[in-house]
C-alpha positions in Angstrom: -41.4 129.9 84.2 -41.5 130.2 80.4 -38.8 128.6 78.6 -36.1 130.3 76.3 -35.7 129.0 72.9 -31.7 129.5 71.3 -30.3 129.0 68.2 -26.4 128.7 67.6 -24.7 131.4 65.8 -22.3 130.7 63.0 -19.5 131.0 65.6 -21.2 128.3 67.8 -22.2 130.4 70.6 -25.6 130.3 71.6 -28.2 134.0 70.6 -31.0 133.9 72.1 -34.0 133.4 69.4 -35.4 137.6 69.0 -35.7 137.4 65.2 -32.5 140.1 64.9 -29.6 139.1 63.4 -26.4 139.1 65.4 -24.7 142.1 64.2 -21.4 141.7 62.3 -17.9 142.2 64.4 -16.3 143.8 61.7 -17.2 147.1 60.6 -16.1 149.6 58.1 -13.1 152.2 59.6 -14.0 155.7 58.5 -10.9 157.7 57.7 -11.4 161.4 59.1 -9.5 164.4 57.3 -7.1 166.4 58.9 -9.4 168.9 59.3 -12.0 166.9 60.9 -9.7 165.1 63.3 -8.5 168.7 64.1 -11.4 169.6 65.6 -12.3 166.4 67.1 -8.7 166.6 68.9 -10.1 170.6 70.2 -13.5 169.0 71.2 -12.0 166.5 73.4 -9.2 168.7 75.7 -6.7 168.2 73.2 -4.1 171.3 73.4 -2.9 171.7 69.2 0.0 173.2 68.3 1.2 174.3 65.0 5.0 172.7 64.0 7.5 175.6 63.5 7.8 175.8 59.6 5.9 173.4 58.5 2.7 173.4 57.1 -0.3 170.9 58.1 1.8 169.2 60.8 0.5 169.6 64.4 1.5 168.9 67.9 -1.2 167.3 70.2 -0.9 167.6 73.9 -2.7 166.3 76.8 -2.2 164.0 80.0 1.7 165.1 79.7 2.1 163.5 76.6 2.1 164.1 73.1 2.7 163.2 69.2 2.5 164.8 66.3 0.0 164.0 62.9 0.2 165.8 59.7 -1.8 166.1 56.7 -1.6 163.4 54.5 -1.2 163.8 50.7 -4.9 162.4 50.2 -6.4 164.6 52.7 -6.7 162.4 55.6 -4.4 162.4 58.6 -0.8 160.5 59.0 1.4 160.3 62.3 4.7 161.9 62.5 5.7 161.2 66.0 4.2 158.7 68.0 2.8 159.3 71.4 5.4 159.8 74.2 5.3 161.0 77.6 7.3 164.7 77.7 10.3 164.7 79.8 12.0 168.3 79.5 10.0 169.4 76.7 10.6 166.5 74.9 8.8 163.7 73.2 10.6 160.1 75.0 11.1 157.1 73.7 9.1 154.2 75.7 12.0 151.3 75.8 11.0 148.0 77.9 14.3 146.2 79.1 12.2 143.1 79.8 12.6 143.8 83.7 11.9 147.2 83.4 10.5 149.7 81.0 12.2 153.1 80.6 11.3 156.5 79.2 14.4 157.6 77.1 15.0 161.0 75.6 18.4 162.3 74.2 19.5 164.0 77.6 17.5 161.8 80.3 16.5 158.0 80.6 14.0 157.8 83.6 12.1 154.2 84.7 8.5 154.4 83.7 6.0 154.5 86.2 2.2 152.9 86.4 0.8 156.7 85.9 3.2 157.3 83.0 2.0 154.1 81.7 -1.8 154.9 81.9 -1.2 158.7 80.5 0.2 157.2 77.4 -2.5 154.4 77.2 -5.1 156.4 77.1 -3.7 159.2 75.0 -3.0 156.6 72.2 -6.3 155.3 72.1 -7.9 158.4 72.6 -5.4 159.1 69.5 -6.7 156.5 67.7 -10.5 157.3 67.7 -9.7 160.6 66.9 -7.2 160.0 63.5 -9.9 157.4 62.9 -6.9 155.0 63.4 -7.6 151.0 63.9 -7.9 149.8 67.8 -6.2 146.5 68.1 -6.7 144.7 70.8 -3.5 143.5 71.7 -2.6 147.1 71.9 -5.8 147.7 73.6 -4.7 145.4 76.8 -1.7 147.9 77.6 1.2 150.1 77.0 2.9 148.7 73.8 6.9 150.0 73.9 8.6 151.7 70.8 11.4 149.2 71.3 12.7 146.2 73.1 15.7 145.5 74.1 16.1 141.7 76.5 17.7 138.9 75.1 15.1 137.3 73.5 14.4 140.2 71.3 17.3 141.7 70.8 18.2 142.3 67.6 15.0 141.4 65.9 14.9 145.1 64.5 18.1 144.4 62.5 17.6 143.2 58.7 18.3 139.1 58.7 21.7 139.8 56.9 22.8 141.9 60.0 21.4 139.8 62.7 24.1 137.9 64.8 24.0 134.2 64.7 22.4 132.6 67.6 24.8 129.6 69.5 22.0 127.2 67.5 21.7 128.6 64.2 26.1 128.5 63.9 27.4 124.8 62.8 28.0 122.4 64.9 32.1 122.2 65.4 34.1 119.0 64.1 34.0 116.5 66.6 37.5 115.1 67.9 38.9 111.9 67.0 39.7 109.9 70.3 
């Protein structure tokens, strides 16, 4: 059995010796124009709908969930609602309670189950690839909430100034004498 020569990459990882060179990780994102990423949205079982009274701002439906993009003053495409699963006709809120995460809209608050999970996972990355939006890949791994709301978070949202002290960040009271 012949033997394989390697070399080591600059990241240390072994490539096996073809004369290529590894291709680079990072690549260039391509912005789309709202007109392209229209009819990328059509091409790919998205149902469009034009916002009452406005002009280039559009509704994008599918998998029972939806968002909304609009044109961008250079052209290119901008969200104005993020993705979130319809309830009623309207676009909820994901919320994760640390226990539990909830859909919220102004009349209904429902818990969040595994298939509304994976509807609004894979619309926001089908989303992404469309608006010619970055993928991260912590985002990538699941459903990432539009707030959260346990203790250990709570509050973050808040500007420092307004954020309640925590029992360590208060001084320490005057100890007694005995």
């Amino acid at each position: 059995m012949p033997r394989r020569k390697f070399r080591f990459r600059p990241d240390g990882r072994e490539a096996a010796a073809s004369g290529r060179k590894a291709e680079s990780m990072a690549k260039k994102i391509k912005s789309k124009s709202f007109e392209d990423a229209g009819s990328w949205f059509r091409e790919n079982g998205f149902d469009l709908t034009e916002a009452p009274g406005t002009n280039g701002r559009v509704f994008l439906k599918k998998y029972n969930v939806s968002a909304a993009i609009e044109r961008a003053p250079d052209g290119g495409v901008k969200i104005f609602a993020y993705p979130g699963y319809l309830l009623g006709g309207e676009i909820s809120k994901l919320v994760d309670e640390g226990y539990q995460k909830k859909l919220k809209t102004t009349k209904t608050e429902i818990a969040a189950t595994a298939d509304h999970l994976k509807a609004l996972h894979q619309f926001a990355e089908e989303m992404k690839e469309g608006t010619g939006g970055i993928s991260l890949y912590n985002e990538s791994l699941g459903t990432v909430s539009s707030e959260y709301k346990y203790d250990r978070v709570r509050n973050r949202d808040l500007p420092e100034a307004e954020r309640p002290k925590r029992p360590w960040q208060k001084p320490a009271a005057a100890k007694r004498p005995a």
